[in-house]
PyMOL Python script that loads the backbone (N, CA, C, O; Angstrom):
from pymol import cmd

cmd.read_pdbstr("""\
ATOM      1  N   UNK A   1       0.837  -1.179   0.000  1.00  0.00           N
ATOM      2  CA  UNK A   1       0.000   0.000   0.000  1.00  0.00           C
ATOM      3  C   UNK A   1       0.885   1.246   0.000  1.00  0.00           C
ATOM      4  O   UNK A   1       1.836   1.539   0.723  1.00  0.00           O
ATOM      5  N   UNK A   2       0.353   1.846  -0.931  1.00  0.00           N
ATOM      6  CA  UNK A   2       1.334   3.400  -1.085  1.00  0.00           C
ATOM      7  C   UNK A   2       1.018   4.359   0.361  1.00  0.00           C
ATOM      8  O   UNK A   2      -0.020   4.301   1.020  1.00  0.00           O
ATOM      9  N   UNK A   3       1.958   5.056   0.585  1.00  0.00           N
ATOM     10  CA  UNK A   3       2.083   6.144   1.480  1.00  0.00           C
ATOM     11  C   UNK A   3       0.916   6.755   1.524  1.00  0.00           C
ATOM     12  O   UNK A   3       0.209   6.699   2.530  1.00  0.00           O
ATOM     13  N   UNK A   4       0.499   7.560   0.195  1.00  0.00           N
ATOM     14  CA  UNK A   4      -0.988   8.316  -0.023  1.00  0.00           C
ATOM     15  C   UNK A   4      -1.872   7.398   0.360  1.00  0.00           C
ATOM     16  O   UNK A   4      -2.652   7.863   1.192  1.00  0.00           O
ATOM     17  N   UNK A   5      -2.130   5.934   0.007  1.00  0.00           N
ATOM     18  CA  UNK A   5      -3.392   5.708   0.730  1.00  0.00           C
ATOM     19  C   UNK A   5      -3.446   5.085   2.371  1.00  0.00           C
ATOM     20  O   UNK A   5      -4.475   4.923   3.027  1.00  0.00           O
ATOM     21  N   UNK A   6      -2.568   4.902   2.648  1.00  0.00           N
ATOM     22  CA  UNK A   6      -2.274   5.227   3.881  1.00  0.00           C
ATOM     23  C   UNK A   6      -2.919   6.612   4.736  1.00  0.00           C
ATOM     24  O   UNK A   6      -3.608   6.370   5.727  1.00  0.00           O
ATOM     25  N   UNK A   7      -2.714   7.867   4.389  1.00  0.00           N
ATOM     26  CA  UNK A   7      -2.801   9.050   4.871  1.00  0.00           C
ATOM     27  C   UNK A   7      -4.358   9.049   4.602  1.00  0.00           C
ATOM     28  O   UNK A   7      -5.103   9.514   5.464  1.00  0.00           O
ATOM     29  N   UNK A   8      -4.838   8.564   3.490  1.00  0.00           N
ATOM     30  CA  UNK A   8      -6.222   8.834   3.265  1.00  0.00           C
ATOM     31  C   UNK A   8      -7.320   7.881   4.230  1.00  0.00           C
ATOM     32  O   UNK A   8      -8.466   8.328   4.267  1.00  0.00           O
ATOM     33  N   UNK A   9      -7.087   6.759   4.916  1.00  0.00           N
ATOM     34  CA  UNK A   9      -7.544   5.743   5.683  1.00  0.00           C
ATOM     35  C   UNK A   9      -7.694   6.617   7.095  1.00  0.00           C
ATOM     36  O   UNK A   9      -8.488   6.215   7.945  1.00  0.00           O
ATOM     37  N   UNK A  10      -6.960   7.747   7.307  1.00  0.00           N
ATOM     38  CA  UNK A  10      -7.196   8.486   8.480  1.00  0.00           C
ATOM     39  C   UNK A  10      -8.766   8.321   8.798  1.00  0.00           C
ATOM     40  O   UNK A  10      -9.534   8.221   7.840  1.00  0.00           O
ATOM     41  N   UNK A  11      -9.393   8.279  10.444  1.00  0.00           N
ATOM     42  CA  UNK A  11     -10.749   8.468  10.529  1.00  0.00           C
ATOM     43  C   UNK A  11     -10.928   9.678   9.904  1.00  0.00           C
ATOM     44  O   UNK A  11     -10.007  10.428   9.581  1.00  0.00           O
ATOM     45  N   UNK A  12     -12.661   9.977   9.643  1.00  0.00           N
ATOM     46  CA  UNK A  12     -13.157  10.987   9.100  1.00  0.00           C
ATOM     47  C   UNK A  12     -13.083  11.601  11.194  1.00  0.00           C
ATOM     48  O   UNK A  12     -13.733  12.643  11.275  1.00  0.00           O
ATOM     49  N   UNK A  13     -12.762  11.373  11.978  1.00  0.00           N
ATOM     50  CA  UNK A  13     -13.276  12.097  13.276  1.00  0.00           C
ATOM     51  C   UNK A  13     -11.172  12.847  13.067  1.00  0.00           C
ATOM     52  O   UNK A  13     -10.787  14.004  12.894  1.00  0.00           O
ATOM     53  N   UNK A  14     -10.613  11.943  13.157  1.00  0.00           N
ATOM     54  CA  UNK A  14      -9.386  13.087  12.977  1.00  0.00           C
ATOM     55  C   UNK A  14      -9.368  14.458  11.825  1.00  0.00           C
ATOM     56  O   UNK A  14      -8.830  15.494  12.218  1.00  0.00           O
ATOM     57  N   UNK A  15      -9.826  14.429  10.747  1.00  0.00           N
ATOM     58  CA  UNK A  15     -10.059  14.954  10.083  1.00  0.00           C
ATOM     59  C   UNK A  15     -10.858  16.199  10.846  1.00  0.00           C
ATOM     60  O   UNK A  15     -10.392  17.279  11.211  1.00  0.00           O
ATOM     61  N   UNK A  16     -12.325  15.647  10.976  1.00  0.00           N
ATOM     62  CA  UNK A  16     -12.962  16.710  11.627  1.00  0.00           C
ATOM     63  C   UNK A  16     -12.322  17.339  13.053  1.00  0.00           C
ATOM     64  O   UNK A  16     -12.605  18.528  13.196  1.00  0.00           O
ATOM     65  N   UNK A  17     -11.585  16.809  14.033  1.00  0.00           N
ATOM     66  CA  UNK A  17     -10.562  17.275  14.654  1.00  0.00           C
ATOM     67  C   UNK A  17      -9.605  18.571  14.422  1.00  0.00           C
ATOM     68  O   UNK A  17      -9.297  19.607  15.011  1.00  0.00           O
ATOM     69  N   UNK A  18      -9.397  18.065  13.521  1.00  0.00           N
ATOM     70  CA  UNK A  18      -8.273  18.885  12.926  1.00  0.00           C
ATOM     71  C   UNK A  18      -8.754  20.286  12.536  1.00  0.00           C
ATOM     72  O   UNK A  18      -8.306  21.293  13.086  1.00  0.00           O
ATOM     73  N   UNK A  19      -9.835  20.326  11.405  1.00  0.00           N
ATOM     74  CA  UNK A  19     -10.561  20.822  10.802  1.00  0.00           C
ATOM     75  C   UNK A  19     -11.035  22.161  12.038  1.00  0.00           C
ATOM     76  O   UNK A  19     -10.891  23.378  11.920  1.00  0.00           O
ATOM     77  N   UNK A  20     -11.659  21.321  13.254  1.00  0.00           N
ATOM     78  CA  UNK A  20     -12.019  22.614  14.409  1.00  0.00           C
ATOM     79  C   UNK A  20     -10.831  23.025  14.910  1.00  0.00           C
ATOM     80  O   UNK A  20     -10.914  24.197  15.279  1.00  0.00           O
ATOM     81  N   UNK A  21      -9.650  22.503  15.094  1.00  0.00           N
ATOM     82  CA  UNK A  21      -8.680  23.218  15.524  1.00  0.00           C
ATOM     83  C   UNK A  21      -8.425  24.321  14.717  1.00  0.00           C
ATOM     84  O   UNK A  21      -8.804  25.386  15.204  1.00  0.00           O
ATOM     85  N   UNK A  22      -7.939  24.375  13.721  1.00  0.00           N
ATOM     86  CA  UNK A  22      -8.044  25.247  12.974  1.00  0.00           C
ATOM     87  C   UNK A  22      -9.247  26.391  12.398  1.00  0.00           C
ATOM     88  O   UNK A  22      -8.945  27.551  12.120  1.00  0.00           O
ATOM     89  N   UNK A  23     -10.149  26.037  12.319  1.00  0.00           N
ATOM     90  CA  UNK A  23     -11.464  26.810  12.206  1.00  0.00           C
ATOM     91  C   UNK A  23     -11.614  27.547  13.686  1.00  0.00           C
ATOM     92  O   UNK A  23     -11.627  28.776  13.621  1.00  0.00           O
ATOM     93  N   UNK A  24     -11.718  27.021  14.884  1.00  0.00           N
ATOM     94  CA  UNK A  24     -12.308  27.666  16.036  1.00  0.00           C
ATOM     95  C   UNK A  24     -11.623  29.396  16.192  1.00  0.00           C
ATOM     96  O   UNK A  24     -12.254  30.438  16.369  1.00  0.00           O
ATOM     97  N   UNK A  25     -10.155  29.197  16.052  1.00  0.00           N
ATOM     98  CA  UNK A  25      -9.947  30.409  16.236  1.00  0.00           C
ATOM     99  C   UNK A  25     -10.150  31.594  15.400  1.00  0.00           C
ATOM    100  O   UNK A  25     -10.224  32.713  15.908  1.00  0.00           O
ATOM    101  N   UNK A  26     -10.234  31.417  14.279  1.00  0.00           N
ATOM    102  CA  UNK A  26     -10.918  32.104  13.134  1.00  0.00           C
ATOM    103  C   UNK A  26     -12.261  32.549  12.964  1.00  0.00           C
ATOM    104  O   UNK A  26     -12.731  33.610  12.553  1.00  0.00           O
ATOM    105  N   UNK A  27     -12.881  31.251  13.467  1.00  0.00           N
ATOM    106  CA  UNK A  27     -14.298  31.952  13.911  1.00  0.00           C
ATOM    107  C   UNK A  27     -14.428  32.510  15.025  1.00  0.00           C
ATOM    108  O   UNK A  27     -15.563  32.940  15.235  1.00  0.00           O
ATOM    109  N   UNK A  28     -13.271  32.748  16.260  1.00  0.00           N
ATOM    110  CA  UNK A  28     -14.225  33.536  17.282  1.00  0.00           C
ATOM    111  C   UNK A  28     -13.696  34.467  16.988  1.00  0.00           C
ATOM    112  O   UNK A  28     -14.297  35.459  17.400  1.00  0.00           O
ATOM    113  N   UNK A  29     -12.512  34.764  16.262  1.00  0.00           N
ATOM    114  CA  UNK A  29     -11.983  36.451  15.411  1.00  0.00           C
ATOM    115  C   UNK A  29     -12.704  37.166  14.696  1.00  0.00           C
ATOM    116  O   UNK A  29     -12.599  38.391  14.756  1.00  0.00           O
ATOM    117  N   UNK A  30     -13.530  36.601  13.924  1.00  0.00           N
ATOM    118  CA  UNK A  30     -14.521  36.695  13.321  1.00  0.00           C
ATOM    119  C   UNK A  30     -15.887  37.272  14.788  1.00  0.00           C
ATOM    120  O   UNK A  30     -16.249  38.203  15.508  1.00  0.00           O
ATOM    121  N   UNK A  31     -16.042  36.378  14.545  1.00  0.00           N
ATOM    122  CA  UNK A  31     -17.672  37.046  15.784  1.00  0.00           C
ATOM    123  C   UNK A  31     -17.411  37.943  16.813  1.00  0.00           C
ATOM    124  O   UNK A  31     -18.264  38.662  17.334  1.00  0.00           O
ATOM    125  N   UNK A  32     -16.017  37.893  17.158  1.00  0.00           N
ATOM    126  CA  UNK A  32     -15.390  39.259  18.138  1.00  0.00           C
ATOM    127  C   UNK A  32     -15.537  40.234  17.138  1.00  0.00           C
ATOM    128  O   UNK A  32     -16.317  41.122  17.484  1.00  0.00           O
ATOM    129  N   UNK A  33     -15.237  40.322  16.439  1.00  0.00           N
ATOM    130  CA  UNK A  33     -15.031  41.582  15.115  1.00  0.00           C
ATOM    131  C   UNK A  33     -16.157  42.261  14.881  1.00  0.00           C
ATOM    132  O   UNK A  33     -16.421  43.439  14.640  1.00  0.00           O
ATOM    133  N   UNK A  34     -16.835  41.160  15.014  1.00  0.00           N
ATOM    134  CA  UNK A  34     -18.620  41.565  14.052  1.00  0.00           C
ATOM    135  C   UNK A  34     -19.228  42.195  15.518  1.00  0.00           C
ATOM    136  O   UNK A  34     -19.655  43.342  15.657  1.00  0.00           O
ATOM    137  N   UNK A  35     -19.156  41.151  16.569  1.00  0.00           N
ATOM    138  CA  UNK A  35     -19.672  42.251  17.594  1.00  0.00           C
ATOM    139  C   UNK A  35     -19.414  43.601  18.219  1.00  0.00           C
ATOM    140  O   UNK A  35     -20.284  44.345  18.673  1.00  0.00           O
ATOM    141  N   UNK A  36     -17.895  43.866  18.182  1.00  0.00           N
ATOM    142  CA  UNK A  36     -17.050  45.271  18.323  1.00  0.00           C
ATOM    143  C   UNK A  36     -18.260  45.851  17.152  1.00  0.00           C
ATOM    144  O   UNK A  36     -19.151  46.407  17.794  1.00  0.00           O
ATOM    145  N   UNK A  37     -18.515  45.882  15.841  1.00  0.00           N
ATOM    146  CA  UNK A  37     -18.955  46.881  15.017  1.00  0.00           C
ATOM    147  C   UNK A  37     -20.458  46.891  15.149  1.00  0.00           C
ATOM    148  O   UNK A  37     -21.013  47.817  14.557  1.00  0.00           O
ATOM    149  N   UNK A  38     -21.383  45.874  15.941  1.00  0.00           N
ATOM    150  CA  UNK A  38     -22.582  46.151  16.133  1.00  0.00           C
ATOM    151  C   UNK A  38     -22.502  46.984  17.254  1.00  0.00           C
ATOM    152  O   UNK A  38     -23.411  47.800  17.408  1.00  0.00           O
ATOM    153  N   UNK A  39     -21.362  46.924  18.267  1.00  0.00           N
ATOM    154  CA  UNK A  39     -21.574  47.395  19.616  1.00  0.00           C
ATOM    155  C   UNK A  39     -20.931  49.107  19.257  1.00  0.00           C
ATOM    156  O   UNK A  39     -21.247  50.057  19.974  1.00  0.00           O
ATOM    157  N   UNK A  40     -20.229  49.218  18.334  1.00  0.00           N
ATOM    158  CA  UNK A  40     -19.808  50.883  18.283  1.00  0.00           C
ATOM    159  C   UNK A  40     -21.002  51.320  17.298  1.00  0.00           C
ATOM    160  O   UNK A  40     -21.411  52.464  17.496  1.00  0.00           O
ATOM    161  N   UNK A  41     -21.768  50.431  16.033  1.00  0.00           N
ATOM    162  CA  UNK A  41     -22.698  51.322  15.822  1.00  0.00           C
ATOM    163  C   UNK A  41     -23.966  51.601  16.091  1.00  0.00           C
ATOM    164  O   UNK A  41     -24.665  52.309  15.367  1.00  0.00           O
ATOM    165  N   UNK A  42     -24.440  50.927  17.413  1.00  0.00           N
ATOM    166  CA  UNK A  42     -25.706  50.703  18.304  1.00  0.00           C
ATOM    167  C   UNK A  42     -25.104  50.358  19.334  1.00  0.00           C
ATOM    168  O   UNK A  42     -24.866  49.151  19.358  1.00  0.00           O
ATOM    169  N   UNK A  43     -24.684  51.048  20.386  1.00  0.00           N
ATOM    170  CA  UNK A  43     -24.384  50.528  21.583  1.00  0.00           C
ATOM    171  C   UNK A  43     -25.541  49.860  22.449  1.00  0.00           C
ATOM    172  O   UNK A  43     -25.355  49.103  23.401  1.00  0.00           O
ATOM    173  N   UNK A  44     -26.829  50.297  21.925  1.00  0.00           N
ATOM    174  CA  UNK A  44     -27.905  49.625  23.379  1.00  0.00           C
ATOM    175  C   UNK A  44     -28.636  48.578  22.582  1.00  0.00           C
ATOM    176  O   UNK A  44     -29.765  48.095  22.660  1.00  0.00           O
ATOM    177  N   UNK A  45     -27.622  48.399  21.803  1.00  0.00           N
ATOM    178  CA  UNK A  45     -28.272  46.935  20.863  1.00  0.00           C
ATOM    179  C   UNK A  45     -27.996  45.556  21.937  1.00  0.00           C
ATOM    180  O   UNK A  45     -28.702  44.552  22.038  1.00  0.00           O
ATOM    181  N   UNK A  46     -26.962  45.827  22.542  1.00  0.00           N
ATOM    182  CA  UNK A  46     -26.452  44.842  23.442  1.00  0.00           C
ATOM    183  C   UNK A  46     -26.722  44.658  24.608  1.00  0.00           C
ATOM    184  O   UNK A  46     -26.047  45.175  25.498  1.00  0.00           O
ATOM    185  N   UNK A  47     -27.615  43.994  24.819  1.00  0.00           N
ATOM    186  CA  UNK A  47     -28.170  43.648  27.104  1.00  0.00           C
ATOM    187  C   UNK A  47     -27.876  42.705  27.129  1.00  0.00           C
ATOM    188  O   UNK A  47     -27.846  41.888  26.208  1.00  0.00           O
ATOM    189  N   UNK A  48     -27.483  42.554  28.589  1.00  0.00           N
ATOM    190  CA  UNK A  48     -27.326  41.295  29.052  1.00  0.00           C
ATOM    191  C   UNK A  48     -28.300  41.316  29.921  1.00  0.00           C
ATOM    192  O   UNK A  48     -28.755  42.392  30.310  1.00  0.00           O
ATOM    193  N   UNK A  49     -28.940  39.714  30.516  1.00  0.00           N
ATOM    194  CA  UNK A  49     -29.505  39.255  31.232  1.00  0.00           C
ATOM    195  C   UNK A  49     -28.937  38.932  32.570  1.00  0.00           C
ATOM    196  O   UNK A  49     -28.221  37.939  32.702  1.00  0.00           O
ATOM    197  N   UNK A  50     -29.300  39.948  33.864  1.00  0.00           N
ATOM    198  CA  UNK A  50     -28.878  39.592  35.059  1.00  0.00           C
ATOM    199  C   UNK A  50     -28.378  38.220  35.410  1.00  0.00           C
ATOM    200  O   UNK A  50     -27.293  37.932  35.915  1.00  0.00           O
ATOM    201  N   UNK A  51     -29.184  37.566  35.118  1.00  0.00           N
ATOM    202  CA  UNK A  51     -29.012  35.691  35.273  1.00  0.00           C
ATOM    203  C   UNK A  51     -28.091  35.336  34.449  1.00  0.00           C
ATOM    204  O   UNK A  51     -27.802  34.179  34.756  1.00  0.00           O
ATOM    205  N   UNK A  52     -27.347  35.736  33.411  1.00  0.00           N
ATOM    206  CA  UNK A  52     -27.038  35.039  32.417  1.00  0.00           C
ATOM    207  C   UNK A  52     -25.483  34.574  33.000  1.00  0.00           C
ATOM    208  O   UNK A  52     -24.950  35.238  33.890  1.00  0.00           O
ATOM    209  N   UNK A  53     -24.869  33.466  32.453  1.00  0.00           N
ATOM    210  CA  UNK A  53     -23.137  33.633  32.988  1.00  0.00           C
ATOM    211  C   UNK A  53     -22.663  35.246  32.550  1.00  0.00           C
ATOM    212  O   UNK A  53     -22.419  36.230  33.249  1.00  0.00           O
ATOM    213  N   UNK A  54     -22.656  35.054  31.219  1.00  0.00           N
ATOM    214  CA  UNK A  54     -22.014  36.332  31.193  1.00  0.00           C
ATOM    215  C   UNK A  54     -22.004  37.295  31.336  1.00  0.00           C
ATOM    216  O   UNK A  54     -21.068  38.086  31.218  1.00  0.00           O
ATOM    217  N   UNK A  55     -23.229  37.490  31.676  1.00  0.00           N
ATOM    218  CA  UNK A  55     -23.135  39.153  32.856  1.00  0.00           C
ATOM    219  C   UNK A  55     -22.630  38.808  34.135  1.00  0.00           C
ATOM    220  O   UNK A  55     -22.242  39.810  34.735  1.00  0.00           O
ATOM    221  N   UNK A  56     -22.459  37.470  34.938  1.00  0.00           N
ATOM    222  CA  UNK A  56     -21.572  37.187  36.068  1.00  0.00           C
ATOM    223  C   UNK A  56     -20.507  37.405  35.756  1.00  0.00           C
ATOM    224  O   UNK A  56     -19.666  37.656  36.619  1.00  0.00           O
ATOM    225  N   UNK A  57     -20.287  37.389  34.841  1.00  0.00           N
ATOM    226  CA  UNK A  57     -18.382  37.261  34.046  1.00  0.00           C
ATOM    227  C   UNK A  57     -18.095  38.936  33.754  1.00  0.00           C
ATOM    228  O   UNK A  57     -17.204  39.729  33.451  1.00  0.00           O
ATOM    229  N   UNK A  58     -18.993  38.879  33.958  1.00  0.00           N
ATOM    230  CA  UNK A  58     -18.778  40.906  32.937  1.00  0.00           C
ATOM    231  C   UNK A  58     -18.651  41.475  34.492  1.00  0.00           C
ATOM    232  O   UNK A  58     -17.527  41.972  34.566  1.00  0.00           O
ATOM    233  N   UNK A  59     -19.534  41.648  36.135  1.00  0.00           N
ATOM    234  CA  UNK A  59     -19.547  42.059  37.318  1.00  0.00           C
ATOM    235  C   UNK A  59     -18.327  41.384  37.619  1.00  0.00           C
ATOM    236  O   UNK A  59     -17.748  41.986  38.523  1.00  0.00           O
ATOM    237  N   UNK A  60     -17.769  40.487  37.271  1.00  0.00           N
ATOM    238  CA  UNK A  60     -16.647  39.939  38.181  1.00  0.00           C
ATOM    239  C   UNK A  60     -15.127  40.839  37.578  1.00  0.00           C
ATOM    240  O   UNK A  60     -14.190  41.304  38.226  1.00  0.00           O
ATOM    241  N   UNK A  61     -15.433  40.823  35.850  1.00  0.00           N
ATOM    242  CA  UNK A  61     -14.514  41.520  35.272  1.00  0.00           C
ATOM    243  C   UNK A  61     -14.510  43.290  35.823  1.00  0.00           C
ATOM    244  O   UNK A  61     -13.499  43.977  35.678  1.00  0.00           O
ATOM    245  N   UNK A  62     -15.406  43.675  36.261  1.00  0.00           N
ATOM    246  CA  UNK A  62     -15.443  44.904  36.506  1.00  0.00           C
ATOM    247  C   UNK A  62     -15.097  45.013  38.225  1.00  0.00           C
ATOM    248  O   UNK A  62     -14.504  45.904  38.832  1.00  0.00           O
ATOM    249  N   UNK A  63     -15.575  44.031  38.613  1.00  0.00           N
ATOM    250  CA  UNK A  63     -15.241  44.594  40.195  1.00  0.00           C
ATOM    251  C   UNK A  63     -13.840  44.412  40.351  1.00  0.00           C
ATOM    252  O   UNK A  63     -13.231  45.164  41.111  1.00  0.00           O
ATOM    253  N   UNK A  64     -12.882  42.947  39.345  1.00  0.00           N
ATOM    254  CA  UNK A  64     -11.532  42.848  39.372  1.00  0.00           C
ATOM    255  C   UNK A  64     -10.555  43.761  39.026  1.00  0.00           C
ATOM    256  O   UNK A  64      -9.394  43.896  39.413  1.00  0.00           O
ATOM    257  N   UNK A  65     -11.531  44.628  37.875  1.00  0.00           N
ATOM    258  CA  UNK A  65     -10.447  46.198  37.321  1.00  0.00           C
ATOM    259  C   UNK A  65     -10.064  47.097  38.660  1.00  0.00           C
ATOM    260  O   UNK A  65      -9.020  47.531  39.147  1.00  0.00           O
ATOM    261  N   UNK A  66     -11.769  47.152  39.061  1.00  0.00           N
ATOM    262  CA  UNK A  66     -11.640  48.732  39.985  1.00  0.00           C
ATOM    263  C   UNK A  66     -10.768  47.988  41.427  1.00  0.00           C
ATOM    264  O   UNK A  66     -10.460  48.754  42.340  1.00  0.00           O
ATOM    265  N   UNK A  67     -10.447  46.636  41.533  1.00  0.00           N
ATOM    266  CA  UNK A  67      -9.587  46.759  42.540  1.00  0.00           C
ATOM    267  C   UNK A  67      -7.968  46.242  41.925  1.00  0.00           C
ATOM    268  O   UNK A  67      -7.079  45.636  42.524  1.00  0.00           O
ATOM    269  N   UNK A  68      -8.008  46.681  40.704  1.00  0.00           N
ATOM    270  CA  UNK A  68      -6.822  46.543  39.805  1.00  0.00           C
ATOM    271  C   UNK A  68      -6.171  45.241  40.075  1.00  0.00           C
ATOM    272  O   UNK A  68      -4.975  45.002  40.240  1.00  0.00           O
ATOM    273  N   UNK A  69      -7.202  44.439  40.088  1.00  0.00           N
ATOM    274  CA  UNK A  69      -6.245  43.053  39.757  1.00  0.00           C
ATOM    275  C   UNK A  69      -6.260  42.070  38.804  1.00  0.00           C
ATOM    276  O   UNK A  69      -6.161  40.857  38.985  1.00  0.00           O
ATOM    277  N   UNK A  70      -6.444  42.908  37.372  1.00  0.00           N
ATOM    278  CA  UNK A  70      -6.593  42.051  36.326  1.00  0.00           C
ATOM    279  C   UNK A  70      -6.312  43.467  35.583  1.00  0.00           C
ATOM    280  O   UNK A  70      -6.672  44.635  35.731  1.00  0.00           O
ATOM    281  N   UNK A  71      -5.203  42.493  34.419  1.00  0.00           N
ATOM    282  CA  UNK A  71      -4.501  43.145  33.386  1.00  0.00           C
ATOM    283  C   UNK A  71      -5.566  42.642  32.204  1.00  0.00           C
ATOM    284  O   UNK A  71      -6.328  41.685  32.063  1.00  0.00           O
ATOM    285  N   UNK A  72      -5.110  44.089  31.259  1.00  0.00           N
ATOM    286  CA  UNK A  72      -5.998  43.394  30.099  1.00  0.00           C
ATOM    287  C   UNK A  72      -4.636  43.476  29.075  1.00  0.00           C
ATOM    288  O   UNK A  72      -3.593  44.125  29.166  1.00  0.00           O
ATOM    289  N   UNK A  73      -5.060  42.662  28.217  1.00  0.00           N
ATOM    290  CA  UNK A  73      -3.794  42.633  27.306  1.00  0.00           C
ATOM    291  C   UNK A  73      -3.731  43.264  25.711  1.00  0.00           C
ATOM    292  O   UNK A  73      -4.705  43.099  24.976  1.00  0.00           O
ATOM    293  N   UNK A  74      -2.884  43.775  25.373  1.00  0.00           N
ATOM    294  CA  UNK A  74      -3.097  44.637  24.329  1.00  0.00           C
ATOM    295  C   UNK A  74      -3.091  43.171  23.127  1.00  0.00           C
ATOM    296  O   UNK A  74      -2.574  42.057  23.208  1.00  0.00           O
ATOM    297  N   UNK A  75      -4.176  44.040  21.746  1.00  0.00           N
ATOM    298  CA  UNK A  75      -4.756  43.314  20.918  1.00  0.00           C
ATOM    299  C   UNK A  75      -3.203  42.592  20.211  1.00  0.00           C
ATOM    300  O   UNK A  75      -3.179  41.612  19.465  1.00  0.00           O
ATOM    301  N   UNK A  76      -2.104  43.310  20.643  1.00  0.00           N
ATOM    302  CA  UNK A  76      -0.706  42.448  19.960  1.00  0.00           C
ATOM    303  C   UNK A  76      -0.292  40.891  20.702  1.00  0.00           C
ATOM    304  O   UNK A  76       0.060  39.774  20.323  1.00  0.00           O
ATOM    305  N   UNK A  77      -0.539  41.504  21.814  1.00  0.00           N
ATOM    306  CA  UNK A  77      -0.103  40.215  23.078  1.00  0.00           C
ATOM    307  C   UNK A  77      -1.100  39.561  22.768  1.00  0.00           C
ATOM    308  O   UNK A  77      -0.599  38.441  22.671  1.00  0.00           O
ATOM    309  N   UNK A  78      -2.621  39.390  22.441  1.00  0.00           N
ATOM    310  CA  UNK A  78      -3.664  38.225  22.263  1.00  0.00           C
ATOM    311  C   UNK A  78      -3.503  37.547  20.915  1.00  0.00           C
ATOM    312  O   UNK A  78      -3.760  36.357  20.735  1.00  0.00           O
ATOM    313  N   UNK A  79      -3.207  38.104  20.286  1.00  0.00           N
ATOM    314  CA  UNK A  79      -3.279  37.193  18.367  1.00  0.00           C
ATOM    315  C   UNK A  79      -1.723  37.126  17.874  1.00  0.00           C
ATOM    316  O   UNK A  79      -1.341  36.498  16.886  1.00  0.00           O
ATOM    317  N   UNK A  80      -0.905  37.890  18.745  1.00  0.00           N
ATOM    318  CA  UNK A  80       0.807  37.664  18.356  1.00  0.00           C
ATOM    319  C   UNK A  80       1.151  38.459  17.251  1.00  0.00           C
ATOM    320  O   UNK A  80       2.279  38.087  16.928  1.00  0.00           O
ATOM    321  N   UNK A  81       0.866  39.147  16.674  1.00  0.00           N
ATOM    322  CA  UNK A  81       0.483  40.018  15.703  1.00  0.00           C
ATOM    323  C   UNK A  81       0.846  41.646  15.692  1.00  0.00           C
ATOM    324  O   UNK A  81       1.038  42.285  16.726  1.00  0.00           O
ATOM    325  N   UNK A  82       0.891  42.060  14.706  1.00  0.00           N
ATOM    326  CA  UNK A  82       0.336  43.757  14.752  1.00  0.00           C
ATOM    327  C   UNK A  82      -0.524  43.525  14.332  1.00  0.00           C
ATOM    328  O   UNK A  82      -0.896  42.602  13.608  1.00  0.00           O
ATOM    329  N   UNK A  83      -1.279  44.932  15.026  1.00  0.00           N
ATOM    330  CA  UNK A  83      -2.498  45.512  15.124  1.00  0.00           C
ATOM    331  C   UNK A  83      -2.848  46.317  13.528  1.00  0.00           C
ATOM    332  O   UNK A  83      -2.179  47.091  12.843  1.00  0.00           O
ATOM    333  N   UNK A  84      -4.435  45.613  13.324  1.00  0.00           N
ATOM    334  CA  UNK A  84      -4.937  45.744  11.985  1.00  0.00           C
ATOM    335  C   UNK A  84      -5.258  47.022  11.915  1.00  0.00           C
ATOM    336  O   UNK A  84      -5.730  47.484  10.877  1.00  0.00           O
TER     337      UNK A  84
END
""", "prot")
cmd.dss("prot")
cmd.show_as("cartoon", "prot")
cmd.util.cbc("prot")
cmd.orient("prot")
């Protein structure tokens, strides 16, 4: 059996594996992006729900600033990159 069909016998679940590794971070660059531009051109487009996690996550992020114990990191330090 040749090399190539070897490589091709891979499961279809490694494949799809692979496939989200690569896709996931692209898509949440993507939906971060898109939400930054709904949120600067309608800011009260966006509520959160008291109950929801992520308004727990958003009060925890805010009470951690005002007692300055959480750094935020510039958009170079998160994607490794310069800034677009």
């Amino acid at each position: 059996m040749s090399e190539q069909t070897l490589i091709s016998m891979k499961p279809v679940s490694e494949y799809a594996d692979e496939l989200a590794r690569v896709l996931e971070p692209l898509v949440r660059r993507i939906v971060r992006e898109e939400l930054e531009r709904v949120v600067e051109r309608q800011p009260d487009v966006f509520v959160l729900q008291e109950d929801s996690p992520l308004y727990g996550d958003m009060v925890e992020l805010a009470r951690r600033s005002r007692e300055g114990k959480i750094e935020l990191l510039t958009y170079e330090q998160v994607w490794n990159q310069d800034a677009e």
